[in-house]
C-alpha angles and dihedrals in degrees: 000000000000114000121238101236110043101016091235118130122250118234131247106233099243129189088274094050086047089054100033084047096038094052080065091064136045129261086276101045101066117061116175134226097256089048105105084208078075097061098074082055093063093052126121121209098233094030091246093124122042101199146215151210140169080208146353114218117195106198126192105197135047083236079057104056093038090057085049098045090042082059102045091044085047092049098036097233130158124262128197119177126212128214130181082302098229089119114133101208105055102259098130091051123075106208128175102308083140088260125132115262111275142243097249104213109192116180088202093129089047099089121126129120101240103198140351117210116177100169082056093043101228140066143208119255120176111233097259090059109115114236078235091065089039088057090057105050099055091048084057094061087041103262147102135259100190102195106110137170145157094255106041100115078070104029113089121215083233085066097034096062091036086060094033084234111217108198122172099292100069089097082074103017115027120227138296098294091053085058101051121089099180136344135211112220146154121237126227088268090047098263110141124222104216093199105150099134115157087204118130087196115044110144091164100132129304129004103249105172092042085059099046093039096092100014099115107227091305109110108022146349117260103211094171150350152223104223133192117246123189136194112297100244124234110209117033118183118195124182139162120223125196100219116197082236142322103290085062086049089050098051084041093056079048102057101035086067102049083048102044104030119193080347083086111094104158153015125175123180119219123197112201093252090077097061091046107069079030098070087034087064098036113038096170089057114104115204120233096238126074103219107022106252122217084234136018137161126209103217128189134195126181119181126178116268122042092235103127088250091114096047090052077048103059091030089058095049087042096055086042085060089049094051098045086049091252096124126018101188131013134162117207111208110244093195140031094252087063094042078059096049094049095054084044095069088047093050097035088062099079083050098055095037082063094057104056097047123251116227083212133354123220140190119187146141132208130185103286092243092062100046087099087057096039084056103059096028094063084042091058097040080049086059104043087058092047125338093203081064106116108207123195112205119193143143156064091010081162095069106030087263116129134162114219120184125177122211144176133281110278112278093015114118115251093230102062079058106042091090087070091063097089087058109041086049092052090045087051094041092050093047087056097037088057093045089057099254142122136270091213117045104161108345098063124224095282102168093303101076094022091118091030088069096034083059098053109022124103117269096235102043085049087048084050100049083044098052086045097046081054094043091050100031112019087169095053091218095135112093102321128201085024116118091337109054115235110255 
């Protein structure tokens, strides 16, 4: 089928390009299309995509990812690269675009941390390392490395950049892109971009890694990054607030930062519907609070020295909520087992929402000032689609950033409702779109919200992403159909 940007044709891989692509690589590091150790790699999270692949190739080097990359560009065949394939959107799945089936490129064996540089406050860690490891790491040279997700024992930082992952510390820290110096990283014709400066001032020409951070695999590999590390703190408070609505979550997140200052790390909103799926799946699991509240928001602070000052701190804005009517009940972990427990019930809602079976998924942020609105605004175009709808609404509350799923009525299968999900997508979407807010918060665009994005994105921004995805990859074999749609 003829690509979008350059009008060529992409190739189908055929049993030249496999050998040719397999001597590359060791004995591990090519696995066929007829191999069953290929089907978990075509996997999607939430089973949305099924993928496929004419081939997955597992590198272990960045001379080996630019060899493969030079052939495939020569040979104008399609690339898709894997991650730890935790990625919500379909970027990491090639489906039926009428495209060939592509070479599936997966950095799992790269996966050293090159260097640790604490006097430099940062370290190197190679694309297949997981944000776990890299987590690690910086706690063992006494830092911090602030990114954090549920999922990040199985996330690699390689995926992370390329998705300009968000987590529950961007409120403090900012994402992914905020926490990268340099990058290394192969072009679409093999060249390979050796950008892994530790500078934290470099205006010579154009920013590279802040274009290919977020770029989702379509105009470059990322084999390896500089990343930001920060001071290890020495007291951390967690709490978790119940809050009359989100107007009173919103002044709350207001205060606590005038009153807290760069103590303030995160702030995560909870509607009632997570917990509870979360106690139907879990019967042994006793909430927090004592009396469910209809909202609630789980809130950290870390400050430098372990001296109790932070704690006087957060108990004395707590007790300043509870006086001016912002919060009405709230429980601060007094140990790190209940810290622990606290974050559990935030991370375990994706999973039970999973489990329960979401009629449609979204992702979405707003300006903090109009979260409230957003909020009733999505409930009452629910509603309007089908009032027995239920909706759970969580997430970065701290940075604009919620998740809002709608489901079923209780008891009713997820599938005799799943027609509705179009609808309801393009209802919340709209919601957030009039409110002057974005489609894609933290899980990128990917192939599900491709036209999604082609639909409601500024011309010129779209004319732009078009002109450097045919500057950087005038072939469009990397990733198509993911983010741009294939002509």
């Amino acid at each position: 089928m003829a690509d979008d940007f350059t009008g060529v044709t992409l190739n189908a891989v055929v049993a030249a390009d496999r050998e040719a692509l397999a001597r590359v690589v060791d004995a591990r590091g090519a696995v066929g299309p007829d191999d069953p150790a290929l089907a978990p790699w075509l996997d999607e999270p939430r089973d949305k995509l099924r993928g496929r692949a004419a081939m997955l190739l597992r590198p272990r080097t960045v001379g080996e990812v630019a060899a493969i990359l030079a052939h495939c560009h020569r040979r104008r065949l399609p690339v898709v690269p894997v991650s730890g394939g935790t990625g919500l959107v379909g970027g990491q799945v090639a489906v039926a675009d009428g495209l060939p089936d592509p070479v599936l490129l997966s950095l799992d064996r790269m996966d050293r941390i090159r260097t640790i540089a604490p006097d430099d406050n940062c370290l190197i860690a190679e694309a297949g390392v997981t944000l776990e490891t890299v987590q690690q790491a910086a706690a063992g040279a006494g830092r911090l490395f602030p990114l954090a997700m549920a999922s990040q024992g199985s996330c690699r930082i390689g995926g992370n950049l390329a998705t300009n992952a968000g987590g529950v510390q961007v409120l403090h820290y900012g994402n992914a892109r905020d926490l990268v110096l340099g990058v290394e990283a192969v072009l679409a014709d093999g060249s390979v971009h050796h950008g892994l400066r530790r500078l934290r001032k470099d205006n010579m020409g154009y920013d590279l890694k802040g274009l290919l951070v977020g770029s989702e695999g379509t105009l470059g590999i990322i084999t390896a990054a500089v990343l930001k590390l920060f001071p290890a703190p020495g007291e951390t408070v967690t709490a978790m607030l119940a809050v009359p609505a989100p107007t009173a979550a919103l002044a709350l997140l207001h205060d606590l930062r005038a009153r807290l200052g760069d103590a303030f790390t995160a702030f995560e909103l909870i509607a009632a519907q997570g917990p509870a799926f979360i106690a139907a799946q879990h019967p042994d699991w006793r909430d927090p609070l004592a009396a469910r509240p209809a909202w609630r928001v789980l809130v950290e602070a870390t400050g430098p020295a372990a001296d109790g000052a932070l704690a006087e701190r957060v108990e004395a804005a707590f007790a300043a909520a509870l006086d001016a009517g912002l919060a009405h009940d709230g429980v601060v972990a007094t140990s790190e087992a209940q810290r622990q427990a606290l974050w559990w019930l935030r991370e375990t809602i994706p999973e039970a929402n999973r489990r329960t079976g979401a009629v449609s998924s979204h992702d979405i942020s707003v300006p903090l000032s109009r979260i409230p609105r957003f909020i009733d605004e999505a409930a009452a175009a629910l509603a309007a689609i089908a009032p027995a709808l239920r909706y759970n609404c969580f997430g970065h509350m701290g940075d604009g950033n919620l998740h809002y799923n709608a489901f079923p009525p209780e008891g009713a299968a997820t599938a005799d409702w799943r027609h509705l999900g179009p609808a309801v997508t393009e209802a919340v979407h709209g919601v957030a779109l009039a409110l002057g807010g974005s489609l894609a918060a933290e899980h990128g665009i990917g192939r599900i919200k491709r036209e999604a994005l082609a639909a409601t994105l500024d011309p010129a921004k779209l004319a732009a992403m078009r002109a450097i995805k045919a500057a950087l990859d005038p072939h469009g074999i990397l990733n198509p159909g993911a983010v741009l749609s294939p002509g």
